[in-house]
N, C-alpha and C positions, 0 to 999 in steps of 0.2 A: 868342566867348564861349559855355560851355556853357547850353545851354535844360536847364532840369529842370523836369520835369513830373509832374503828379500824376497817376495813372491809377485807374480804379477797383477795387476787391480785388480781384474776379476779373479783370481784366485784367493785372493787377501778377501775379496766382497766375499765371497762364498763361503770360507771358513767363517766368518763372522759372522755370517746366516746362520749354518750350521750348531754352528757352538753358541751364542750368544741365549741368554735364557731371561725373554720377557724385553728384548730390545730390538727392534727391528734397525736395521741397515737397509734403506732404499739406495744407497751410496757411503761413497767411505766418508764423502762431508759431513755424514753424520755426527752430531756428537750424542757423547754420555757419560753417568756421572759414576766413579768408581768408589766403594764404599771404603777402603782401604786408603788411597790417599784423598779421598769429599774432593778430588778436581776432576773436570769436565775435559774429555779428550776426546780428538778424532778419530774415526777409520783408518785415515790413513795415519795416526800416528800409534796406533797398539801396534804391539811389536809381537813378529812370530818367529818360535826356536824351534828347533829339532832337533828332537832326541837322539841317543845310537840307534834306535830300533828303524827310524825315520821320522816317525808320527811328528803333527805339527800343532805346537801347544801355542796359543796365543798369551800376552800379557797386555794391562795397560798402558795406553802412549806417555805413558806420565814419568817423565826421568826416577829413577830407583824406586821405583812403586812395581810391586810383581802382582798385583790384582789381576785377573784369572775374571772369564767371562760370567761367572754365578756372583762375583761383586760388582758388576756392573748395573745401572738401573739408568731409565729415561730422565729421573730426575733427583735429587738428594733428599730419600724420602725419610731419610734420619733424622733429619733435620729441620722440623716443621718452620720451622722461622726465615730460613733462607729463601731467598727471593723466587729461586725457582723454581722449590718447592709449593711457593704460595701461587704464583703464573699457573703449575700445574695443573692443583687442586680445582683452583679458579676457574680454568678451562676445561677441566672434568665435570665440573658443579652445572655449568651450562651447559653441557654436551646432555647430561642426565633429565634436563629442564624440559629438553625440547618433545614433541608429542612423540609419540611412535608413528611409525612409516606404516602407510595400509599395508594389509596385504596381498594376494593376486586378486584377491575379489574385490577388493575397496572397499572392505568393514577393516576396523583396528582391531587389532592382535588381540586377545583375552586369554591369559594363562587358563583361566577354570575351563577352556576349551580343549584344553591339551590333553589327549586321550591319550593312558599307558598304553602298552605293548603287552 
C-alpha cells in the first residue's frame, strides 16, 4: 500500500528541485504539464509517498495519474497544436530573435572565436 505523506513547502520545493528533469520550481505555484495524464498540475498538488526503506518518491497532482518527475515538461510538447504548446514555441521563437548580449568588452559574442583547450 502506498504511504503518502505530507512534507513541509520548503521540503516539497526542494524535492521538486532535486528530482524534477528539465522543469524548474521557483515555488510550488508553479505549474506543469504531465505526459501521462496531458493535464497541467501544481507544486503543491504532486503528491510525495514513501517507501519502507524511507526514500521519498514524488508523483503527479493529477487525481489517479502516477506520472513520476521524467513525464513532467514546462509545456505539452506532444502535442503541437495545443494552445500551450503554441504560447510556448511562440515565446521561444522571440526569445531566439533577439541580438546577443555583449560581452565584458562590448564586442558581440563570435563562436569562430572560441578557442579549444
Amino acid at each position: 500500500m502506498t504511504k503518502y505523506v505530507t512534507l513541509p513547502h520548503n521540503k516539497k520545493l526542494n524535492l521538486l528541485r532535486e528530482h524534477s528533469m528539465g522543469c524548474d520550481w521557483p515555488n510550488l505555484e508553479q505549474e506543469h504539464w504531465c505526459l501521462h495524464c496531458e493535464k497541467k498540475f501544481s507544486g503543491h498538488a504532486a503528491r510525495v509517498w514513501q517507501a519502507e526503506n524511507g526514500s521519498l518518491w514524488l508523483e503527479c497532482g493529477t487525481p489517479e495519474c502516477d506520472g513520476s518527475p521524467i513525464d513532467w515538461a514546462p509545456y505539452p510538447w506532444w502535442d503541437p497544436k495545443h494552445p500551450a504548446t503554441k504560447e510556448y514555441l511562440k515565446k521561444e521563437k522571440a526569445e531566439s530573435k533577439r541580438p546577443p548580449k555583449p560581452n565584458r568588452r562590448g564586442k558581440k559574442s563570435d563562436p569562430s572565436d572560441d578557442v579549444p583547450f
